[in-house]
C-alpha positions in Angstrom: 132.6 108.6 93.6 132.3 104.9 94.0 129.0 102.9 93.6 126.8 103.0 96.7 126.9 99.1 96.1 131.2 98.9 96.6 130.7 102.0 99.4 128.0 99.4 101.3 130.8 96.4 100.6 133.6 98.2 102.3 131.6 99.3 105.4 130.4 95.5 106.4 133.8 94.3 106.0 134.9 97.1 108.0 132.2 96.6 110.3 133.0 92.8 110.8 137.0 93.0 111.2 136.3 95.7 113.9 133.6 93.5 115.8 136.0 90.7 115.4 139.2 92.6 116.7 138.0 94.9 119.5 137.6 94.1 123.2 136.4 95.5 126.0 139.5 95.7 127.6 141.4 98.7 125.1 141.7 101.7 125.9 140.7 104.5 123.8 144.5 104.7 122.1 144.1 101.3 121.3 140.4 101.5 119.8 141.5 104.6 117.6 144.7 102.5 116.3 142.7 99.6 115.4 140.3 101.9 113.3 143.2 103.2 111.9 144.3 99.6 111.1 140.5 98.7 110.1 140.8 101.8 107.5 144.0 100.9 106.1 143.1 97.2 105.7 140.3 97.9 103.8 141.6 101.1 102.0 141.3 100.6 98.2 144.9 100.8 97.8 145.6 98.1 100.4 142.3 95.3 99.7 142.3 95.8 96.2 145.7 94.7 94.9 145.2 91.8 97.3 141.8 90.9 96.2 143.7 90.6 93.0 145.9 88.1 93.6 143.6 86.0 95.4 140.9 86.1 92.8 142.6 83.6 90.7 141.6 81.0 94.0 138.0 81.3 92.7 136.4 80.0 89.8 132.8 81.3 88.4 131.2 77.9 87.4 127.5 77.3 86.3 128.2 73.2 87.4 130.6 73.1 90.0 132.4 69.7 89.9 133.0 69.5 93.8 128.7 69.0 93.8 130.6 65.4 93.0 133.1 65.0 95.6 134.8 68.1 96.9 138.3 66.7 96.0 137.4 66.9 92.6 139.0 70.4 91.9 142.8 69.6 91.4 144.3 66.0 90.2 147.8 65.4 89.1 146.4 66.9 85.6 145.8 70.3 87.1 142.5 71.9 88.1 139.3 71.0 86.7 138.1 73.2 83.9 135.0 75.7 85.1 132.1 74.9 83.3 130.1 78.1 82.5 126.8 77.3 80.1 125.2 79.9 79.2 122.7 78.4 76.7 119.9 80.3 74.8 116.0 79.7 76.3 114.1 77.7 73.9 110.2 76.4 74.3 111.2 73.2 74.5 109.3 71.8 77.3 113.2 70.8 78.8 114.0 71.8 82.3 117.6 72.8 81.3 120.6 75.8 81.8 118.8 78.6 79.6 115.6 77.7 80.5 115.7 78.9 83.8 117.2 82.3 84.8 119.8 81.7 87.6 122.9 83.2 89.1 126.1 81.7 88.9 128.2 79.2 91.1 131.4 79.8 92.0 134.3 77.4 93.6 137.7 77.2 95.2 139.5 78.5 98.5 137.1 79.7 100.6 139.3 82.8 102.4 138.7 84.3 98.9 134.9 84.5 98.9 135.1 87.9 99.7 136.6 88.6 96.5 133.7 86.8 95.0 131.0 88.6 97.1 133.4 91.8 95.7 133.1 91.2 91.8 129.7 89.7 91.9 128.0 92.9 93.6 125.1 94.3 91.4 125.6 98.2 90.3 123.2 101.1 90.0 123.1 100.2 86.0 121.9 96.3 87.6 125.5 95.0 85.7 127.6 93.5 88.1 131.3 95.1 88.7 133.0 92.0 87.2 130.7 93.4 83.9 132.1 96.5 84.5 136.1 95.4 84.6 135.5 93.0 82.1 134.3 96.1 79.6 136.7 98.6 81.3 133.4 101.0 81.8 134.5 104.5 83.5 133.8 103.4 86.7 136.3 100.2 86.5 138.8 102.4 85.3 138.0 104.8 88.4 137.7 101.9 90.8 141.5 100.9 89.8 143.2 103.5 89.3 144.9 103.1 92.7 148.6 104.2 93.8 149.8 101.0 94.8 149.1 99.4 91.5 148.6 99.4 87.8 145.1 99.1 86.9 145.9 96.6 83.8 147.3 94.3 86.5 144.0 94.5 88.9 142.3 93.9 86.0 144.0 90.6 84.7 143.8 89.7 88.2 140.1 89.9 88.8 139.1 88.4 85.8 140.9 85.3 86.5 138.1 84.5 88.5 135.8 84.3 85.1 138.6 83.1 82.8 138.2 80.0 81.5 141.0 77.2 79.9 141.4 76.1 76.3 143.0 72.8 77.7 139.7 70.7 79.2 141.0 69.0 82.6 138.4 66.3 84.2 138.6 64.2 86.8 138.7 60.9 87.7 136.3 61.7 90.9 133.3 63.1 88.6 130.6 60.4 87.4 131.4 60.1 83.5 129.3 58.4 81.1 130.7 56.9 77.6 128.3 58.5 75.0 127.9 57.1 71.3 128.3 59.2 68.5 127.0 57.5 65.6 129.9 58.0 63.1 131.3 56.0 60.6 134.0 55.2 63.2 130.9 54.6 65.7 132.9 56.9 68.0 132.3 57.8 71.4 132.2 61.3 73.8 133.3 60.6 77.1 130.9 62.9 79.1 131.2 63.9 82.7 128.0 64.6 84.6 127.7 67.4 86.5 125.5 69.4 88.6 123.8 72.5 87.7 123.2 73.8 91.4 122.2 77.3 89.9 118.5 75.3 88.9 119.2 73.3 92.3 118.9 76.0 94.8 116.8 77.8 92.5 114.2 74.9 93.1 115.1 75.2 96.7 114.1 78.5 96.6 110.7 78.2 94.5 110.1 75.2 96.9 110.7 77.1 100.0 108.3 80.1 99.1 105.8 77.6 98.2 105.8 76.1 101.8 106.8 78.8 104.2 105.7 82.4 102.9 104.2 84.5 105.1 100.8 84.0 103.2 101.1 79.8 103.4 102.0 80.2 107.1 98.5 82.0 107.7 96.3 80.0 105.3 97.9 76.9 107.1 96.9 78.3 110.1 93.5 79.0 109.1 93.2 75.4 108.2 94.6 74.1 111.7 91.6 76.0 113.4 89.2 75.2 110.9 88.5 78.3 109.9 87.0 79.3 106.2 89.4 81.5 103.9 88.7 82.2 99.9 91.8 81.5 99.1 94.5 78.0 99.2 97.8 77.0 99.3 99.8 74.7 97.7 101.6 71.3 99.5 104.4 69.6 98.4 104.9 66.2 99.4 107.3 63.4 99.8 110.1 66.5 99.8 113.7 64.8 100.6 116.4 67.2 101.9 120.1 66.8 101.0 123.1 67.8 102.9 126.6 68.4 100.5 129.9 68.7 103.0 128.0 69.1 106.1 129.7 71.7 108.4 131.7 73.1 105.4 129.4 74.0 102.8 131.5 76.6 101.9 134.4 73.9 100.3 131.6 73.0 97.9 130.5 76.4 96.3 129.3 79.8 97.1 125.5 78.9 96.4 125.9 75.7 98.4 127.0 77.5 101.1 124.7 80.5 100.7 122.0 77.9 101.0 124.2 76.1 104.4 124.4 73.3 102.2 120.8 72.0 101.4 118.9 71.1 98.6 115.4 69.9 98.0 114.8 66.3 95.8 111.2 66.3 94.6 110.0 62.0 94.5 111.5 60.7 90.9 108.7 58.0 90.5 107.2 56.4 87.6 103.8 58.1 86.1 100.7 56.3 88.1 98.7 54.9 84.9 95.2 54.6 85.4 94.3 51.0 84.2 91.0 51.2 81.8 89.0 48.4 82.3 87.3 48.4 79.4 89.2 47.9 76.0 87.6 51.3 73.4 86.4 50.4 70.0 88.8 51.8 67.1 87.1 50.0 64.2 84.3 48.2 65.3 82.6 48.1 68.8 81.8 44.3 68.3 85.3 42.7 66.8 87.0 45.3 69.4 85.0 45.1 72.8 82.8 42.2 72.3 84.3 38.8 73.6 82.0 36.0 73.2 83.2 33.7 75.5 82.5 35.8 78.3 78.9 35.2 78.2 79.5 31.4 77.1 76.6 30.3 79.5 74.0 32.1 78.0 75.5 30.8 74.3 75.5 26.9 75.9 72.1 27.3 77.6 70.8 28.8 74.3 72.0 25.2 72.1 71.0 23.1 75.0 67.3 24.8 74.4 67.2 24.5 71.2 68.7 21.1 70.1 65.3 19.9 72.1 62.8 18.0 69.8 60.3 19.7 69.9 58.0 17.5 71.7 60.1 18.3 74.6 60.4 21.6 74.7 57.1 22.5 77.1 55.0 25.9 77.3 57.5 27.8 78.5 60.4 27.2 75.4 60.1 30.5 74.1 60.6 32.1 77.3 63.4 29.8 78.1 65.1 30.8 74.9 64.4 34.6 74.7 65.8 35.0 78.1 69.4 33.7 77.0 68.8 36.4 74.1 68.0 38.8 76.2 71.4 38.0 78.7 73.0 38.9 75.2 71.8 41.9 74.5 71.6 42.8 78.2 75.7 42.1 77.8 75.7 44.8 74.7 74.1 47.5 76.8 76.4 47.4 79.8 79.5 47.3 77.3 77.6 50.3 75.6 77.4 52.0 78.6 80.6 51.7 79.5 82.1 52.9 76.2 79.9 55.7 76.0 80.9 56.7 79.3 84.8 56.5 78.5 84.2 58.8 75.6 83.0 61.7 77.4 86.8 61.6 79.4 88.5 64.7 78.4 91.8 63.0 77.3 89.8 60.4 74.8 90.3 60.6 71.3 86.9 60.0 69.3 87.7 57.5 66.8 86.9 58.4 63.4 87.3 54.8 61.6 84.0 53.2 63.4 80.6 52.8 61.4 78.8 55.4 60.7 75.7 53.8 62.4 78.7 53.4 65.4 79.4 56.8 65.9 76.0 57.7 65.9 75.0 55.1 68.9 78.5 55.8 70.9 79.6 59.2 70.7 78.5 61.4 73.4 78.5 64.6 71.2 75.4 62.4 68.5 73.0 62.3 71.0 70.5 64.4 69.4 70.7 62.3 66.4 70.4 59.1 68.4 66.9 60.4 69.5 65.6 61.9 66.2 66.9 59.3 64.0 65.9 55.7 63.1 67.8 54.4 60.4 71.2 53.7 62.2 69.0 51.9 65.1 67.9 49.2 62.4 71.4 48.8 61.5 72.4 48.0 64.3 69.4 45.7 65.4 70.7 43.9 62.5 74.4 43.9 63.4 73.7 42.7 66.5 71.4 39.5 65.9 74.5 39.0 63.3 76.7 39.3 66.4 74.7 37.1 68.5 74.7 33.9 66.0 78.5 34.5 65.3 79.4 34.5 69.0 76.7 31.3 69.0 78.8 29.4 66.9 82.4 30.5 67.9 81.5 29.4 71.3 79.6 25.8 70.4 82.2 24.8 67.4 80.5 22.2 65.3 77.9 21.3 67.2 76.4 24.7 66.7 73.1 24.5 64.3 72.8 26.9 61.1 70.1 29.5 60.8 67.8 30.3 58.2 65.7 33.7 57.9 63.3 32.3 60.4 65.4 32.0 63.0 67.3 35.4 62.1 64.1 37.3 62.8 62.6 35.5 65.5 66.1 37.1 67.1 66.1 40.1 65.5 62.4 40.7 66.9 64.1 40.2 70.6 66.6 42.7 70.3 64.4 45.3 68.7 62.4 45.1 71.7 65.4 47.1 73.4 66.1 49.3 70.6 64.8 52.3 73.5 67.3 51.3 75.4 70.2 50.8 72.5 69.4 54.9 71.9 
């Protein structure tokens, strides 16, 4: 008894020649000699030994070369060699043969797909019967044991469609690439690229369920009217669909014509990077973030006040010259801000070579410590009037004056009016 698989095989071809062949016309003599035709065509004894012949015209191929131009097969060299990977799955993070579990391709004359959809059909045991032939199970040896043939002869036959060459035949019409191999002959592999339309029309497949299940076609539906579900779908944008031999798909492979010749191209563009505006500290927040020369008026405005004699200066020179001090530290806070605010991003690496006193005033996770602590607020007070009279003198050169201790606190007592607001 043959597999209900092969049984269901034989009754659509059946099925089709007879649909094909009758007419209205015949009388019933004629209708029972064409089923007597029909039965004897597809008889194992007749469609077997022929199947064998022909299934040398296929070849099982994992990248089919005609994906590349469909002339490809056969040059003045011969055929093209099948390619069949079958490459272990790794966890590499590579979309690759292995990595993704497809069926195989197959190529060649098209009037012997049958033979293909014949060998590739899946048994009760889920092995297909070219699995079967190939390790001459019971029912291989059952399935050719036929009258009309030997059954070592069907076999070499069939498996000619999964044999592959020792002698490795390319062709001129496949894209090749010359590879280096770093040798001490700095050799090179001459590569040709092919396709590996297995993961192509398995994409096409994953893509196609994405966009037009049953569930996606209600939910989108749902959205059209407006109405509220608990659930969403996915969108897939920018999709680009590819044609290969338009109205003969079938001279290209059995998947590409399975598929009538489409494939889905997902958009190959570079990664958007987001532009960060502000430049993150890594050892210091001042020699990293802190440009003096973009607050240069508040430095210039701050000599001009104070190269005054003093019998100049008027009532209101302290004010005058706190208020540039104050644009300073005013400056610090905003860049504070803004650092503190890049931290708290999810994809921002805390960086462990700042100050202590640093960490403590920038890092989102310290702000208990920022609020129950004093010491590293003094610090910094003093870093910062430090700060302020180095940025004073990169920015007025040689005209800038020196500072005693004086001056250094009379600053210093202006920025630790904002130490609340340096927490």
């Amino acid at each position: 008894m043959l597999d209900p698989a092969i049984d269901a095989f034989f009754a659509e071809r059946k099925e089709g020649w007879l649909k094909k062949n009758l007419k209205a016309s015949m009388n019933e003599h004629e209708v029972s000699q064409l089923q007597q035709e029909c039965e004897k065509t597809f008889s194992l004894n007749e469609w077997l030994p022929s199947a064998a012949k022909r299934a040398g015209q296929i070849s099982i191929s994992t990248h089919p070369c005609t994906f590349s131009h469909p002339s490809a097969r056969k040059n003045k060299n011969g055929s093209v060699s099948a390619t069949i990977a079958h490459s272990q799955y790794a966890n590499d993070g590579f979309l690759r043969s292995g990595n993704v579990t497809v069926e195989d391709d197959a190529l060649g004359n098209a009037a012997a797909l049958d033979v293909y959809k014949f060998l590739t059909l899946q048994m009760q045991d889920h092995k297909t019967l070219l699995s079967h032939i190939e390790a001459e199970t019971p029912l291989a040896k059952s399935l050719l044991t036929i009258n009309t043939g030997s059954d070592q002869e069907l076999r070499e036959g069939f498996l000619a469609m999964a044999a592959t060459d020792e002698t490795v035949v390319t062709s001129s019409k496949i894209k090749q690439v010359y590879f280096p191999v770093w040798t001490d002959h700095e050799d090179y592999h001459l590569l040709s690229v092919l396709t590996p339309s297995g993961i192509v029309f398995e994409m096409r497949r994953r893509i196609d369920n994405i966009r037009f299940s049953e569930q996606t076609k209600a939910l989108r539906d749902l959205k059209r009217k407006g109405e509220y579900s608990e659930i969403g779908f996915k969108e897939i944008y920018g999709i680009t669909t590819i044609g290969f031999w338009g109205t003969k798909p079938q001279n290209i492979s059995v998947l590409n014509n399975q598929n009538a010749g489409k494939a889905h191209l997902l958009p190959s563009l570079p990664p958007v990077i987001n532009i960060r505006e502000t430049r993150l500290p890594s050892k210091n927040f001042f020699a990293d973030c802190i440009n003096p020369w973009h607050i240069k008026e508040a430095f210039e405005a701050f000599h001009g006040l104070i190269i005054l004699p003093k019998d100049k200066r008027g009532s209101r020179f302290s004010e005058y010259r706190d208020n540039r001090i104050q644009e300073y530290v005013d400056h610090i806070i905003i860049m504070m801000w803004k650092i503190r605010r890049a931290y708290e991003q999810d994809d921002v690496v805390l960086p462990t070579k700042l100050a202590k006193y640093q960490q403590t005033w920038l890092f989102p996770n310290m702000q208990q410590q920022r609020d129950d602590l004093d010491d590293w607020l003094l610090v910094l007070i003093a870093e910062i009037t430090r700060q302020f009279i180095a940025g004073y003198n990169k920015v007025n050169g040689k005209k800038a004056l020196s500072f005693g201790n004086d001056e250094f606190n009379a600053i210093a007592e202006i920025v630790a009016k904002n130490k609340e607001l340096l927490r």
